[in-house]
Structures are given as C-alpha cells and as structure tokens.
N, C-alpha and C positions, 0 to 999 in steps of 0.2 A: 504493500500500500504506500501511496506517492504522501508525505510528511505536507502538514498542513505550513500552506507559509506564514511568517510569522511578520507581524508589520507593527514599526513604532510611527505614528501619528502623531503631526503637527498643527495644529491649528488654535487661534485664539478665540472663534469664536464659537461656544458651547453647542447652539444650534446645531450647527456646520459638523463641529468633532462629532457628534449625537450621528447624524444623518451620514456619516462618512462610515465612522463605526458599523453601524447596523448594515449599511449597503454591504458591507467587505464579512461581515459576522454572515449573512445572507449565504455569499458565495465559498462558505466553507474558510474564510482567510481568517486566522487569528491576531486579534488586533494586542499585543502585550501591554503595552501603553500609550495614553493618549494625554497628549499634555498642549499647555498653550501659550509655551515660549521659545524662543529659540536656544536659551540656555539649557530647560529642560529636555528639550530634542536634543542638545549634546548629550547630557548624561545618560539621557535613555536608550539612547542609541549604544553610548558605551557598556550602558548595565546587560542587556538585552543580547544585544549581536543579531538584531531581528536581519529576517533575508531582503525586506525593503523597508524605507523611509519616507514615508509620505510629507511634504510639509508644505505649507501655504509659504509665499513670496513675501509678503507681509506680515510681517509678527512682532511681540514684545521681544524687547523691553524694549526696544526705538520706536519700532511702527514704522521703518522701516525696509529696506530689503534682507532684514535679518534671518527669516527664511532661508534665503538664496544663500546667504554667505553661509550659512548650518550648512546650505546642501552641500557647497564645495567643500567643506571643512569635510564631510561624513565622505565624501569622494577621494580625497586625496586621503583619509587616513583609517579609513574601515573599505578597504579594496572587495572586502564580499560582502557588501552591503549595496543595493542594489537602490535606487532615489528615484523617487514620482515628485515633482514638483508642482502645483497648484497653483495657477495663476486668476486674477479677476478681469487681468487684462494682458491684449495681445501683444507683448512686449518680446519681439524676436531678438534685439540685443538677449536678454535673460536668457533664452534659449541655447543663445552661440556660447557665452558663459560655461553653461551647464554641460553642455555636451563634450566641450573642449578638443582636447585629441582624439577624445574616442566613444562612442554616441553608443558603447554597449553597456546594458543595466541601467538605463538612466529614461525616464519618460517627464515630460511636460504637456499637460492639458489645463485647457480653459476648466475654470469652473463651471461655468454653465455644461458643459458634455459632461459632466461627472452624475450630473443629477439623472444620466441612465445609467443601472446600474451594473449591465455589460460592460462596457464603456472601459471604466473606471475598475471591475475586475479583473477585465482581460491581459490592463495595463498592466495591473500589478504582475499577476502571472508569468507577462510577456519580460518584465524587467528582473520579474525573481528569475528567469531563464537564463537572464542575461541578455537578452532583447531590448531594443529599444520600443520605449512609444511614445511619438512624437504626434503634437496634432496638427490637423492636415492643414487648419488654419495657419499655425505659425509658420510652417514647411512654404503655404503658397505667399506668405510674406518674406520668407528669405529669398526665396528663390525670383521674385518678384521686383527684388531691389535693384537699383543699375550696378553694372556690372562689366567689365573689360571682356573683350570676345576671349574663347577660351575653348578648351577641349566639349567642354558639355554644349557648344555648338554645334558639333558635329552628329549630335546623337538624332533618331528620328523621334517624331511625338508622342509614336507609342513607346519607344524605349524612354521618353522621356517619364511618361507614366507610369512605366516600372520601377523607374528610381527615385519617385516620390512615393510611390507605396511602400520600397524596400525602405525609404528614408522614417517614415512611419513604423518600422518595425514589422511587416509581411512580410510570411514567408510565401515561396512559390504556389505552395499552395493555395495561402492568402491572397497572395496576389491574381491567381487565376481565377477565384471565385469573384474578385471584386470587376475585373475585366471581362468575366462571362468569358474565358477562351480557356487554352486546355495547360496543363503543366508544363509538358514538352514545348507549347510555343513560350511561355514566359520563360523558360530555361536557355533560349534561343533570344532571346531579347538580353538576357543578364550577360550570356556570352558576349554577343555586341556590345553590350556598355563596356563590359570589359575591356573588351577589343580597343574599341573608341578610344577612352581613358588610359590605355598603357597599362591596365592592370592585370595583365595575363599571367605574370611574374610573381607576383604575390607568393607567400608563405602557405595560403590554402584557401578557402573558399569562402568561409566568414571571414579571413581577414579581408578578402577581398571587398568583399559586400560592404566592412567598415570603411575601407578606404574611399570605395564609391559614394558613399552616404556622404563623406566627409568633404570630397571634391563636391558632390551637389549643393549641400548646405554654405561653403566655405567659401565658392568661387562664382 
C-alpha cells in the first residue's frame, strides 16, 4: 500500500487553512500541521519532514512575501521536501523565483483553482512525485512576455502545446488526454522539442523534460 502523503500547511487565514485542510483530508492527504506564519512553517516543516509544503505568498509576521521566502528557504535546505505555493495573484516574477534551476517538486497555483478540489490534490500528489505543477495561467504569462528570438522559435504550435502542458507538470499521458490525440504522437512531438532545443544529449529523459521546461519558462 502507496504511504499516505504527509503535508505541512501554510496559511494565515483560518477560513482558508479550515477549507484547504478538509479538501486535502478528503483526498486521502494527511495534513501534520497547519499553522499561520511563516516562522511557524519553518519549524514545522523542520519538526515534520512532511513530503510537501503548502504555503500562501503572503503571510505573518510582515504580511509580506514571507511565504515565498519560507518556500525558498524549505527548497534550498529540506531537498525532499517537495512546495505548493499559493498565490491571490498572478504574479509570474514569484513563479520564476520558485522554480529556479529546477521546476521538479515544486507547484504554484492561483487560489481561486484551489477551490476545486482535484485541482489542488492532484498538485500535491504530482509535487510529492517530484512533478511539477504549475498553473496554466502563470505558464501563459511567462511565456507571453517579450522576449529575444531564440530556439523555442523554431518549435511548431502543436509542439508548442506540449511544452506548456509538460511545463504544467503532464505527463504523456496527461498530455494526450488533454490534446484528445494518442501517446505515441505526443512522444513524437517531445522528440522534436528535443531535437529543436539541443536537448538530445541530456543525462536521461526527465532531465531532459526539466531542461525543456526551463528553456520554455526562462527564455
């Protein structure tokens, strides 16, 4: 039997923690701790060693982005600890932040998609994997931004679409289902990105996929 994930939660305001709780108690996720600072998301996280960290961008004791600075502190020094970040707003700088070098175990989503509570399970699951999940809103504002010509001009539209699904954290599978086409073509599209990109070299096959993600979001 697959061990239940265990998640320490961030948020200030009781409501929110209440409703985030329950949704993730729902889907089988054990919530260890739920607290509503960013100090306290340090210690719990260290007490804990939970497999993700959920926490809102805004938090005590500033009411700030103390959030976000918990998340990269939990990133740079708990490496199997896996961070869902929670945003009110679409703030893609946070995003680029978070993700940094390497866009695996780590998910940001608007609040408002949380309030399904698919959504907001699947993320956790996908980041306890070691998956990304990014939302599609922040992903079409990066990619959205001006930007100098570059290799990802080279890609066609539908491989363009596969590398903001992959950038989202789908897998081929995922990705076929959301495309309505079949595995072996999205396998055939990921090839080509590859290709395009210079990534044929890579170490293996997820690292590849990071690096694509990372040329999509980056460049």
């Amino acid at each position: 039997m697959k061990a239940r994930i265990r998640v320490v939660l961030g948020e200030d305001q009781p409501i929110v923690r209440e409703g985030v709780t329950a949704i993730l108690t729902r889907a089988g996720i054990e919530v260890v701790a739920a607290v509503g600072n960013a100090n306290d998301l340090m210690w719990a996280t260290s007490e804990h060693r939970p497999d993700v960290v959920i926490t809102d961008i805004h938090m005590p004791p500033n009411l700030a982005d103390d959030g976000l600075r918990a998340a990269l502190k939990i990133r740079a020094t708990h490496p199997g600890t896996g961070v869902v970040v929670l945003s009110q707003f679409l703030e893609a700088s946070y995003a680029l932040d978070l993700v940094g070098d390497d866009p695996s175990a780590v998910g940001y989503l608007l609040k408002e998609k949380v309030a399904k509570a698919e959504i907001l399970s699947e993320a956790v699951e996908r980041v306890a994997d070691g998956g990304s999940a990014l939302d599609a809103d922040v992903i079409a504002t990066l990619v959205g931004r001006k930007r100098a010509a570059g290799p990802l001009d080279r890609l066609t539209p539908r491989e363009r679409d596969v590398l903001a699904l992959m950038a989202e954290g789908h897998s081929n599978v995922g990705i076929a289902a959301k495309l309505v086409v079949t595995v072996p073509a999205v396998e055939r599209h990921v090839t080509g990105i590859f290709l395009k990109l210079g990534l044929q070299q890579a170490d293996s096959l997820q690292h590849r996929r990071v690096l694509a993600v990372l040329e999509y979001l980056k460049n």
